[in-house]
C-alpha positions in Angstrom: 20.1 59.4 10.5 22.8 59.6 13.0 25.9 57.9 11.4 29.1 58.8 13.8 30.5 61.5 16.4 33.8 62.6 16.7 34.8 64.2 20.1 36.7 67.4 20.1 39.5 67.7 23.5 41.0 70.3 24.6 44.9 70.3 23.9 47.8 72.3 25.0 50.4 71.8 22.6 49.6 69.8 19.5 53.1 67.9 18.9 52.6 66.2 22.7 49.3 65.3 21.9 50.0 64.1 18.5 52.9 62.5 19.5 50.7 60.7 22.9 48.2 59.1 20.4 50.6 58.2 17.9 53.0 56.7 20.1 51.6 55.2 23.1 47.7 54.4 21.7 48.5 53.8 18.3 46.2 56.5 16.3 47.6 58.1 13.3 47.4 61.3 12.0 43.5 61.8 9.7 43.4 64.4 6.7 46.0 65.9 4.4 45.9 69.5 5.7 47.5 70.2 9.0 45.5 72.5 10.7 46.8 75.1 12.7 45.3 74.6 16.6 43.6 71.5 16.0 44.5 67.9 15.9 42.5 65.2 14.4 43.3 61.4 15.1 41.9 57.9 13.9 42.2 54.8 14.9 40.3 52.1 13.4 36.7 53.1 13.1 37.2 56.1 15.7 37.9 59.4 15.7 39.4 62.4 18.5 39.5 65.8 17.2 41.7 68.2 19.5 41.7 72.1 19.6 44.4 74.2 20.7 43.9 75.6 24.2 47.1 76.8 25.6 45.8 78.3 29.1 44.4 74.6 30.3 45.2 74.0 33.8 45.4 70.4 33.6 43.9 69.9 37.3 41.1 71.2 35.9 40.0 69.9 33.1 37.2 67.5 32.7 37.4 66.0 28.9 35.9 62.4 29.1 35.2 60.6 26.4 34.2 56.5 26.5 35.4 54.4 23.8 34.3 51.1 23.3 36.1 47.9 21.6 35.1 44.5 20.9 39.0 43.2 22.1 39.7 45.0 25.2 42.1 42.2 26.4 44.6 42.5 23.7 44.2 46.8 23.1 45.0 47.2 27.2 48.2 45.0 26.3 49.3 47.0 23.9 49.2 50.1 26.0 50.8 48.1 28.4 53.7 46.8 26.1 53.8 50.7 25.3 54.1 51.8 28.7 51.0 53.5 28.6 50.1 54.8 32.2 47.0 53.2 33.2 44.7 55.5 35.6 45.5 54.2 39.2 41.6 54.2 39.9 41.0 53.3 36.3 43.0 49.4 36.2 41.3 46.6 33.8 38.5 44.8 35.4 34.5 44.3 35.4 32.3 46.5 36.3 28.9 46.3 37.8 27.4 47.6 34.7 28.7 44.3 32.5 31.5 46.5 31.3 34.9 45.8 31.0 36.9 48.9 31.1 40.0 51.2 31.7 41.2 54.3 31.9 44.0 56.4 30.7 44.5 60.3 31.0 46.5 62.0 28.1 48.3 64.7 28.5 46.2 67.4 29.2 44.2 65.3 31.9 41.1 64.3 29.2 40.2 60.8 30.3 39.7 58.2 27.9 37.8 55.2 29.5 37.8 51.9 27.1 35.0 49.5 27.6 33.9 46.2 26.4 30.3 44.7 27.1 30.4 41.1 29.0 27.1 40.6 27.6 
């Protein structure tokens, strides 16, 4: 029954956001209509929606969402050739788990962990 989810973050100013995923992740814009205080993104099969929250305090904001891919080698290079700021705790590697993951923080401080099973 359940065929998709599409996580909604909170933003601070739409054109940095928009500009972020565009630019340095390589989403692109989804939809026609451009909505006033909210943001929706696509890349590949995935989706972010974003709504328009201007009194965010960054430092304390706790959007997460975890993405996975089935080529986390090559999409971790591309942020990379981007110069995409990897989170200092958050660096490529295997976890316990049997995940291979990383992390990012956009703008507003969401973080966006990418993961790729080992199995």
């Amino acid at each position: 029954m359940l065929t998709d989810i599409n996580p909604k973050l909170p933003m601070r100013n739409k054109a940095i956001t928009k500009d972020y995923f565009i630019n340095k992740l390589g989403f692109e814009a989804f939809g026609n209509t451009d909505y006033d205080g909210y943001l929706m993104l696509q890349k590949d099969k995935i989706q972010i929606h974003f709504f328009e929250f201007k009194e965010l305090n960054p430092n304390e904001n706790y959007g997460q969402v975890y993405i996975r891919t089935n080529n986390i080698d090559a999409f971790y290079q591309l942020l990379l050739d981007k110069k995409t700021s990897i989170h200092p705790n958050g660096q490529l590697s295997v976890k316990p788990w049997g995940q291979k993951e990383f992390s990012i923080l956009d703008p507003d401080n969401n973080l966006l962990t990418f993961g790729q099973s080992m199995e």
